[in-house]
C-alpha positions in Angstrom: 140.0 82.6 90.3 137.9 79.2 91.0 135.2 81.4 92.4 134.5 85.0 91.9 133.3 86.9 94.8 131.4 90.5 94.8 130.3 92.5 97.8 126.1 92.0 98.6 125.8 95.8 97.2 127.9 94.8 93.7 126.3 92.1 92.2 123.0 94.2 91.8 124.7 97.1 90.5 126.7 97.5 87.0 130.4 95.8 87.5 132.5 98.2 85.5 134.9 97.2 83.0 138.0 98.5 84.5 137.4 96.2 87.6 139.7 92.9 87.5 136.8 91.1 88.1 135.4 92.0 85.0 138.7 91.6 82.7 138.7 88.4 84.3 135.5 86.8 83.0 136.2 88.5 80.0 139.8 87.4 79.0 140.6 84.7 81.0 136.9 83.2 81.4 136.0 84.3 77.5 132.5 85.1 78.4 129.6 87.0 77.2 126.6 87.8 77.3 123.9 85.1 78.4 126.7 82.9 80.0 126.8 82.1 83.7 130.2 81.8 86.3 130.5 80.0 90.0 130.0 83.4 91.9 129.6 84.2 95.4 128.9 86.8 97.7 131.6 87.6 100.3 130.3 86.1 103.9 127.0 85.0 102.2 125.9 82.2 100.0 127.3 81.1 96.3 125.8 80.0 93.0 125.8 81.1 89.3 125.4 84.3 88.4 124.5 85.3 84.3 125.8 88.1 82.4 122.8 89.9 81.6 124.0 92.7 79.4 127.4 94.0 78.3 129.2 96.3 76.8 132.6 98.7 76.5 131.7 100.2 79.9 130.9 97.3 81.8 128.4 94.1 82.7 125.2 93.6 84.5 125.0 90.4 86.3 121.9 88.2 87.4 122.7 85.8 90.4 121.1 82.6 91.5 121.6 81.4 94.8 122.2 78.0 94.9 124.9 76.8 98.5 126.1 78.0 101.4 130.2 77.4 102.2 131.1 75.0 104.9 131.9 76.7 108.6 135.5 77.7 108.2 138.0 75.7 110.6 137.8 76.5 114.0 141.4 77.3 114.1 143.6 80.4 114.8 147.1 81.0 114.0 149.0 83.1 115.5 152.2 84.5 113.7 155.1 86.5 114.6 154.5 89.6 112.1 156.9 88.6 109.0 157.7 90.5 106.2 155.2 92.1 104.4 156.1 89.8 101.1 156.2 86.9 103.7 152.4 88.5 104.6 150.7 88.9 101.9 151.9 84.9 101.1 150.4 83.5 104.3 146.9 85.8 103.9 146.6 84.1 100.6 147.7 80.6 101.5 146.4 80.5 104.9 143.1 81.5 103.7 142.5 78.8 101.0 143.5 76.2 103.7 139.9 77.3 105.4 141.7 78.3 109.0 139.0 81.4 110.3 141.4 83.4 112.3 145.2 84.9 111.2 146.3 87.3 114.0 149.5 88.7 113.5 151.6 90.2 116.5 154.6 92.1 117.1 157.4 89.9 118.8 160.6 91.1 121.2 162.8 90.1 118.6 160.4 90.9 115.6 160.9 93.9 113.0 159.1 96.7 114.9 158.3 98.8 111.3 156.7 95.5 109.6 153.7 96.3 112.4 152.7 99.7 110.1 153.7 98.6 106.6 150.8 99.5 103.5 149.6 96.4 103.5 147.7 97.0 106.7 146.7 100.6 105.7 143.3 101.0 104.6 142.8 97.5 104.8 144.4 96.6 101.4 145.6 93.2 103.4 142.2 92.0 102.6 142.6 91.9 98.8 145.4 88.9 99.5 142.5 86.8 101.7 139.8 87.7 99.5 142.2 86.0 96.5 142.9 83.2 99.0 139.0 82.7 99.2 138.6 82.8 95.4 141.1 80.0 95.1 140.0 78.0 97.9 136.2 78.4 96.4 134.8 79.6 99.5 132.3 82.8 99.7 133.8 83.2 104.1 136.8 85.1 105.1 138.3 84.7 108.1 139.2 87.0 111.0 142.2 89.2 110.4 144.0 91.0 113.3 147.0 92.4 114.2 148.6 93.0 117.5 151.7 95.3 118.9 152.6 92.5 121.6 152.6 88.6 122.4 150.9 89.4 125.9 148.2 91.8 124.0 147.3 88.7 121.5 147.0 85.9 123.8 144.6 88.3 126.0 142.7 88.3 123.5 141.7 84.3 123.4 138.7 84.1 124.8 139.4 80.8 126.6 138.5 76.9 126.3 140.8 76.1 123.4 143.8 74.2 122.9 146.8 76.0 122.8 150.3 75.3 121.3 153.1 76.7 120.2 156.3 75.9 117.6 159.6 76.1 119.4 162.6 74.2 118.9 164.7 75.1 121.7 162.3 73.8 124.9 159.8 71.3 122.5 158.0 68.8 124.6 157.0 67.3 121.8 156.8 66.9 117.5 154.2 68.5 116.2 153.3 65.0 114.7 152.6 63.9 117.7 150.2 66.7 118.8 146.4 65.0 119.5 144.5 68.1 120.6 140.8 67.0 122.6 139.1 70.4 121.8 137.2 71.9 119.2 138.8 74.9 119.0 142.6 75.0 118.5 145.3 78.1 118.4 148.7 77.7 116.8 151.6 80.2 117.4 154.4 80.7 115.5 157.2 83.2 116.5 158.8 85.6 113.9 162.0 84.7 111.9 163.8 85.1 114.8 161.7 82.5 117.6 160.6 83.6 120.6 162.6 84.9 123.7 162.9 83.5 127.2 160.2 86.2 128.2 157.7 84.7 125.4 158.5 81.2 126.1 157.5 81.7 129.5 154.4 83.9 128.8 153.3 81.3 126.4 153.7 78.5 128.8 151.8 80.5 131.1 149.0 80.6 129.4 148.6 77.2 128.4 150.7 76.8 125.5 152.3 73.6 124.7 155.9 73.8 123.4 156.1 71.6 119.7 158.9 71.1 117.2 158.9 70.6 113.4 162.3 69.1 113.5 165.8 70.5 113.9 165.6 72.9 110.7 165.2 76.4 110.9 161.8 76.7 108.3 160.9 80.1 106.8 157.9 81.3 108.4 155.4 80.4 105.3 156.5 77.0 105.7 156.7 76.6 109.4 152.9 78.0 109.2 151.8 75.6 106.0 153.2 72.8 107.5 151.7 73.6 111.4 147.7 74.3 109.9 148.3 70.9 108.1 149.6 69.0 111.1 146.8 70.5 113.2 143.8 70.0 110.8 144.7 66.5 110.3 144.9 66.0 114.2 141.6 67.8 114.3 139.8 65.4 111.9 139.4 68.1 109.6 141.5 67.3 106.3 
């Protein structure tokens, strides 16, 4: 962890000692009483906080505030629902990059069950971005969703963005070459599989430019690494 975040109603209270957070500072960190860590609280601002008191049960922090995170990216990737291994990758990864919204939607030619597996019951998905946050040292997390259909996603844009999409079969262009003029930007990438015909068309529809990443067939980690590091650079961003 570069930074270690608490909920607002956490750092006032006792931080117990079977909580990883804890174990953490304590084994990894080697700290102890009267010593100070980068903290932060989630969605709010960061600083130092000081172990006050300690003992078997537990710690009681004191926290200083002393930043505020930079605004996350404005952009939002859009990703075929992979497998739940392949999910919990791209929540962490994807969220130390700084892009504020990861939707994930259900595909024609996606795996239907990956939609309901645990990692989006009782939101334990946002352990994964919360441990992307920590490593990309940055107190904001970004907007998680998850939709049962291509055509329910893309209704939920809420317009005035640029909008592409990674396809190798009907590209119009590498994704190298992509110059988007707006602030806001939206990325789709189709599950292992691609996109059908019926996608394809829905996407152009709705404003979606067509891009390639070359002739290989990427994993979808990769395809989505490499397509939030194209687009940020385009963006002026990294």
């Amino acid at each position: 962890m570069n930074l270690i975040l608490f909920e607002n109603d956490e750092i006032n209270n006792k931080i117990p000692s079977f909580d990883l957070r804890y174990q953490h500072i304590r084994t990894i960190l080697k700290l102890g009483k009267n010593d100070s860590f980068d903290c932060g609280i989630i969605n709010g601002p960061g600083g130092r906080a000081m172990i006050k008191s300690l003992d078997s049960s537990g710690m009681v922090l004191e926290f200083d505030e002393q930043w505020t995170s930079p605004r996350l990216y404005p952009l939002t990737l859009i990703i075929g629902v992979p497998r739940p291994p392949t999910a919990r990758r791209l929540l962490k990864d994807l969220t130390s990059t700084g892009v504020d919204r990861i939707w994930f939607t259900g595909t024609e030619l996606g795996e239907k069950s990956y939609l309901t597996s645990k990692i989006w019951q009782n939101e334990k998905y946002r352990e994964y971005v919360l441990e992307g946050a920590q490593q990309g040292e940055s107190t904001l997390l970004p907007e998680v969703r998850r939709f049962h259909s291509l055509r329910l996603c893309l209704e939920a844009l809420e317009g005035g963005e640029a909008r592409a999409a990674l396809d190798n079969n009907e590209s119009v262009m590498p994704i190298s070459r992509y110059s988007p003029e707006k602030e806001r930007n939206v990325i789709a990438i189709g599950s292992e599989r691609g996109w059908t015909e019926g996608e394809r068309t829905l996407l152009k529809d709705s404003g979606f430019s067509l891009l390639s990443m070359g002739t290989r067939v990427l994993r979808t980690e990769t395809a989505c690494a490499m397509a939030a590091g194209f687009t940020l650079a385009a963006m002026g961003k990294i």
